[in-house]
N, C-alpha and C positions, 0 to 999 in steps of 0.2 A: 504493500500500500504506500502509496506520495501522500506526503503532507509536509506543511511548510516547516518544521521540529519534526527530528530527528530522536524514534525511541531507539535505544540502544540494547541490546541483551546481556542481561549479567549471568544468569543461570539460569538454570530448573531444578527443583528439588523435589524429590517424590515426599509428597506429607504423609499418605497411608495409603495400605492395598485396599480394596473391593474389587474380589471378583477379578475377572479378567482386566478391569480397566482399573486404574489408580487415581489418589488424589495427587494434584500436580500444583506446585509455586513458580509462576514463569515473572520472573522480575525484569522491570526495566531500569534505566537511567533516562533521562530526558536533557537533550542542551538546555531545550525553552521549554520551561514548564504550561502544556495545554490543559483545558479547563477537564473538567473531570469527563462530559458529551464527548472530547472532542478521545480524550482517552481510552473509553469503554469503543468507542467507534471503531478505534487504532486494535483493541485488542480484538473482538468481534472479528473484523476481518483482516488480523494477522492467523487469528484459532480458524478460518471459514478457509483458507487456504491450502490447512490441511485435512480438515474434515468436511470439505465438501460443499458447504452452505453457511449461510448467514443465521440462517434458522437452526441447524445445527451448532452449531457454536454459540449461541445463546444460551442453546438450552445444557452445555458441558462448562461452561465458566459458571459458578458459584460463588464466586466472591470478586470486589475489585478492589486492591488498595490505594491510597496515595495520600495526602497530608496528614491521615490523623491516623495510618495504622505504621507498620513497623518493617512494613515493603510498599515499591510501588510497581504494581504490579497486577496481577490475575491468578486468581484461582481455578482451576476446571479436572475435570475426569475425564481421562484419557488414557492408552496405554501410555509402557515405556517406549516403546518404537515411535508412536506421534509424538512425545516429547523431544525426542532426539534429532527426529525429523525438521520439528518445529523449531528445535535448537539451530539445526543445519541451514534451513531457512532463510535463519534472520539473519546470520551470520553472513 
């Protein structure tokens, strides 16, 4: 995805298993800090690019962080291979 700020990937952290798919911590860094819409947009269709749809990837991201939690970043259920993927990606 193009947008005028630049998210950057710091990692991915498996938080726990479920099942076939897992919980997943994908953090970013930001040059310019975008407003929280413009962020969830950024994550949505960075997650839609490996799992297929917009609509999919809403419904695997569970949490978002950014000024008031202790990442910033995205939470979602996914395997390890889409993380990796998704890590390769961005990169």
């Amino acid at each position: 995805p193009q947008f005028s700020w630049v998210g950057i990937p710091n990692s991915s952290h498996r938080v726990e298993g479920c099942g076939d798919h897992e919980l997943w911590l994908i953090t970013f860094e930001f040059r310019e800090e975008p407003s929280l819409e413009e962020k969830i947009d950024f994550y949505v269709k960075t997650l839609a690019s490996i799992v297929g749809s917009e609509e999919e990837a809403k419904r695997r991201i569970y949490a978002v962080g950014g000024r008031l939690t202790r990442y910033t970043g995205f939470r979602a259920v996914m395997s390890e291979e889409m993380a990796y993927e998704l890590e390769g990606y961005l990169l």
